[in-house]
C-alpha positions as CSV (number, residue, x, y, z in Angstrom):
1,X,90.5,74.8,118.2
2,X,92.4,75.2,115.1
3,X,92.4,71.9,112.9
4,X,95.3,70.5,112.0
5,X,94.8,69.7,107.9
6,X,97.1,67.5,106.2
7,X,100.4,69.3,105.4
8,X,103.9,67.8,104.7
9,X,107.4,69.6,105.5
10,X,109.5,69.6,102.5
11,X,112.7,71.4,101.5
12,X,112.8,74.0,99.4
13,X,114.4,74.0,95.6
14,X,115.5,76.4,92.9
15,X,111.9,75.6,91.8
16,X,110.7,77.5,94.8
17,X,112.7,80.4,93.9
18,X,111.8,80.9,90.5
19,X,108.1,80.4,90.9
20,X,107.3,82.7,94.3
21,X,108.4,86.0,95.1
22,X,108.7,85.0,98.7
23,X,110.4,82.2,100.5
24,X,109.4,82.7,104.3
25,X,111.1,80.6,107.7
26,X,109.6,80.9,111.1
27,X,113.4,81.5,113.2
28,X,117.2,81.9,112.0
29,X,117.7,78.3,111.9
30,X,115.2,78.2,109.2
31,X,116.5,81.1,107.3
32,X,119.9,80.0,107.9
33,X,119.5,76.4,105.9
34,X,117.4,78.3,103.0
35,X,120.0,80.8,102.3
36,X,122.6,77.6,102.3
37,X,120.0,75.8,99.8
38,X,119.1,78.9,97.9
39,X,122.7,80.9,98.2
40,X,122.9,84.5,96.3
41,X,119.4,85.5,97.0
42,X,119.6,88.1,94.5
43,X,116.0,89.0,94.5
44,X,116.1,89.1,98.3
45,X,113.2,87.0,98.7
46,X,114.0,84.9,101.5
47,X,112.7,86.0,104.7
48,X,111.7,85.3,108.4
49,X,108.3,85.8,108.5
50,X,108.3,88.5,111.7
51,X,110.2,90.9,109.6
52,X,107.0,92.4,108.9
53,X,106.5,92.5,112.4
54,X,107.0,95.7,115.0
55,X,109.6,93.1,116.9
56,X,111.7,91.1,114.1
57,X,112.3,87.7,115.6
58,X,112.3,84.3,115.6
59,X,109.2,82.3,116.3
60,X,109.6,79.5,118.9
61,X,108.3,76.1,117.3
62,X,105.5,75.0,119.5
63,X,106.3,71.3,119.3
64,X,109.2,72.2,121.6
65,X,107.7,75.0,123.7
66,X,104.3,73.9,123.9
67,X,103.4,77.5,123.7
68,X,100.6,77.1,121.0
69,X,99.3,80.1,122.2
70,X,102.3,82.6,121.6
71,X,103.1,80.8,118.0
72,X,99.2,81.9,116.8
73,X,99.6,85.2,118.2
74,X,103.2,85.4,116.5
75,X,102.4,84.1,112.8
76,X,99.2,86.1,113.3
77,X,101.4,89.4,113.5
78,X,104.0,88.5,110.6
79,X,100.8,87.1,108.0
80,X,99.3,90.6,109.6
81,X,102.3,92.9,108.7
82,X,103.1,90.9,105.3
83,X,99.5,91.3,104.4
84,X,100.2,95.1,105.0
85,X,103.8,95.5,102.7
86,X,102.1,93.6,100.2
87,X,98.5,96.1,100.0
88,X,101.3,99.2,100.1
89,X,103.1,97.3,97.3
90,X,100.0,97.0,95.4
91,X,99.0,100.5,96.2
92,X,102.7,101.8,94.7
93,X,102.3,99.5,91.4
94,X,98.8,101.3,90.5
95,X,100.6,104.9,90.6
């Protein structure tokens, strides 16, 4: 029930870098080729997305597993806990 809107993979560039303060993958392969693309991630902004999760871990592509399901309930969690470190950010920046 979720619509699929136009979107485009691309790869990601110095560009990237410089303009967000987070580059996020969905598993280690992911992570793997943006630290190879994007090597000395000084800033430490390259991430997998469950690290703001309560179990750190790759997130099965559902193309492959067919587990649509289990991807929601996954990127739900990491957009859940990244959503949270960000508001605690916010929350250290006013003090």
């Amino acid at each position: 029930g979720i619509p699929l809107v136009p979107h485009r993979a691309r790869q990601v560039t110095w560009a990237d870098y410089e303009r967000f303060d987070y580059i996020i993958g969905m598993d280690s392969y992911n992570l793997r080729n943006m630290k190879r693309m994007l090597p000395n991630d000084t800033e430490n902004k390259i991430h997998l997305l469950l690290d703001w999760s309560d179990n750190p871990r790759d997130i099965a592509d559902p193309w492959y597993s067919g587990d649509f399901a289990t991807t929601f309930s996954e990127l739900a969690a990491g957009c859940s806990g990244l959503l949270a470190a960000l508001q605690q950010e916010k929350g250290k920046e006013k003090h």
